[in-house]
SERO-4910 file (N, C-alpha, C, O; in steps of 0.05 Angstrom, whole numbers):
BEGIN
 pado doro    nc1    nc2    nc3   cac1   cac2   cac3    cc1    cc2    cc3    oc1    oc2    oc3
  Unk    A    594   -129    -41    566   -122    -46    553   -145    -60    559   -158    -81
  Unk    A    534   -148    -45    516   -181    -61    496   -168    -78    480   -151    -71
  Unk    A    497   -181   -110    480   -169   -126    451   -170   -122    445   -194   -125
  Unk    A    431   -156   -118    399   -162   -119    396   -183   -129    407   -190   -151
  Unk    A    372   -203   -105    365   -236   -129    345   -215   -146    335   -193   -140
  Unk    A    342   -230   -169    320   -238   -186    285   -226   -170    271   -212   -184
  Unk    A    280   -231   -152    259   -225   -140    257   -197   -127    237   -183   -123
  Unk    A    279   -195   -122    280   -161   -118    279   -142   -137    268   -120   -134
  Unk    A    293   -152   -162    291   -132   -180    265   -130   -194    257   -109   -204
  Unk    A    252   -152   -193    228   -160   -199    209   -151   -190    194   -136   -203
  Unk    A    202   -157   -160    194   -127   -145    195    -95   -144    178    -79   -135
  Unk    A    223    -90   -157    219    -64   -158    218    -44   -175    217    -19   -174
  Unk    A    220    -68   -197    205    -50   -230    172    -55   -228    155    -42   -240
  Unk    A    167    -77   -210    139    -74   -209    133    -57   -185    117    -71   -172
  Unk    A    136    -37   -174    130    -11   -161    138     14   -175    127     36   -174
  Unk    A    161      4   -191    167     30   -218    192     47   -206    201     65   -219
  Unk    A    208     37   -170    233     47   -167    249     40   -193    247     21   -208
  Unk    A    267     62   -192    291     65   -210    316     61   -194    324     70   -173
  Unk    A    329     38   -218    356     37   -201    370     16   -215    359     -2   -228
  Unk    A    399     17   -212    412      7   -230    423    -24   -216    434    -23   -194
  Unk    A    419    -44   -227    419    -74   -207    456    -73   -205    470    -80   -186
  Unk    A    465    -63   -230    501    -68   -228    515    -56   -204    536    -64   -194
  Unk    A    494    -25   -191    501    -10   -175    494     -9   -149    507      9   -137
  Unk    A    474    -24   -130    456    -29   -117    458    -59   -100    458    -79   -115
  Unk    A    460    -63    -75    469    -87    -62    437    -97    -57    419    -81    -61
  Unk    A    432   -120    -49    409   -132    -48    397   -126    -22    373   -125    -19
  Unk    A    413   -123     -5    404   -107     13    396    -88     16    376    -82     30
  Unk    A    418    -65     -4    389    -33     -2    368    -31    -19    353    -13    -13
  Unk    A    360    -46    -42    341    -60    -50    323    -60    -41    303    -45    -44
  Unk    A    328    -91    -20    307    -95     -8    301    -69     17    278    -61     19
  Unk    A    318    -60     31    309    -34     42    290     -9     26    276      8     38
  Unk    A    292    -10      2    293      9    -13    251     -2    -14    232     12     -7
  Unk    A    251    -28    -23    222    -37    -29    209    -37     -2    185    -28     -2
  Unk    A    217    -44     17    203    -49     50    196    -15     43    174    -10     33
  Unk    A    215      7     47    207     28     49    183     38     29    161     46     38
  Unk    A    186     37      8    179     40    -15    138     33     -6    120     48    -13
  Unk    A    135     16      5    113     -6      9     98      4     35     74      2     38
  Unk    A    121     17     58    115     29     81    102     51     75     78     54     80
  Unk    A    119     71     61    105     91     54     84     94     43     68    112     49
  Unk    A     78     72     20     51     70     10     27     63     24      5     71     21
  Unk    A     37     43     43      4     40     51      6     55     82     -7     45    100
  Unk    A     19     75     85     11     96    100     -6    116     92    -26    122    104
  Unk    A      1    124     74     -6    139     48    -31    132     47    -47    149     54
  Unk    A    -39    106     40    -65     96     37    -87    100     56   -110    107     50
  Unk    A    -72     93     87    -94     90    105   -100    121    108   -123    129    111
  Unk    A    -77    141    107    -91    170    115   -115    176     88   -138    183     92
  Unk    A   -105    173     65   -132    175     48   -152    157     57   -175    166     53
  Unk    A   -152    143     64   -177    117     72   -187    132     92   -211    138     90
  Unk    A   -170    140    116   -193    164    133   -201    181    136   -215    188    155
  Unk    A   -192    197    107   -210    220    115   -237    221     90   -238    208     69
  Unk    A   -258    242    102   -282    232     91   -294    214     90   -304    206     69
  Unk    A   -299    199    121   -310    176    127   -320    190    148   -326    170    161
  Unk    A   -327    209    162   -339    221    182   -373    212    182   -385    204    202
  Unk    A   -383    217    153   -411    204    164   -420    187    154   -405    174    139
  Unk    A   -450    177    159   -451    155    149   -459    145    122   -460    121    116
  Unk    A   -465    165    106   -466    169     73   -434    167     61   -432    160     37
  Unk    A   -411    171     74   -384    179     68   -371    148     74   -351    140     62
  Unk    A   -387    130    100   -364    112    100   -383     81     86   -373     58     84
  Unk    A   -413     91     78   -433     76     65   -412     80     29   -407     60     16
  Unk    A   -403    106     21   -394    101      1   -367     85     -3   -361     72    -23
  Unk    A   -351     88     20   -332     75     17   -330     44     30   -316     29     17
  Unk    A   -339     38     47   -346      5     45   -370      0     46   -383    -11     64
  Unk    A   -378      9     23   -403     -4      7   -435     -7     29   -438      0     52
  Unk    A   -450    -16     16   -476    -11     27   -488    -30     46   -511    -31     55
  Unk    A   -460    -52     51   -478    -72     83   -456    -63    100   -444    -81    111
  Unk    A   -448    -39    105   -434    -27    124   -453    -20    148   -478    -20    146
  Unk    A   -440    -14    171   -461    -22    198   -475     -3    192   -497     -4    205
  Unk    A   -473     19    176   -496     48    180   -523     33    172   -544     37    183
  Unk    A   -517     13    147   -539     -3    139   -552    -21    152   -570    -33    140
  Unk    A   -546    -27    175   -555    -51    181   -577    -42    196   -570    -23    210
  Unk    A   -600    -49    198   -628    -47    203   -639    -68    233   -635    -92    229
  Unk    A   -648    -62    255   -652    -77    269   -675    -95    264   -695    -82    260
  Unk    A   -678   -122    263   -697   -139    256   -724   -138    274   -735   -160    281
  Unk    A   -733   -116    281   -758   -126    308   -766   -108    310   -784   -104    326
***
């Protein structure tokens, strides 16, 4: 079993997994953070879509030069 580098463990107290580096190969580690990161920004995009249906909903969420804003010049 190859011990986690330095950068893994590093990575994964900065996501806040728990886990013991003496016990833990750097490989499920790094499986452990890919997953860890997958799930999150899945997570993310389903909150990111919902309540964006109109155009006050997706004006709040990317902000106010979003295309609902854009005004034809003529």
């Amino acid at each position: 079993m190859t011990e986690p580098s330095q950068a893994h463990i590093d990575r994964a107290r900065e996501l806040g997994l728990s886990f013991d580096p003496s016990d833990i190969s750097d490989e499920e580690l790094s499986r452990a953070i890919a997953t860890y990161e997958r799930v999150y920004i899945e997570a993310m995009t389903e909150n990111a879509g919902r309540g964006t249906d109109t155009p006050t909903e997706r004006r709040r969420m990317f902000g106010p030069g979003s295309i609902d804003d854009v005004q034809n010049p003529g």
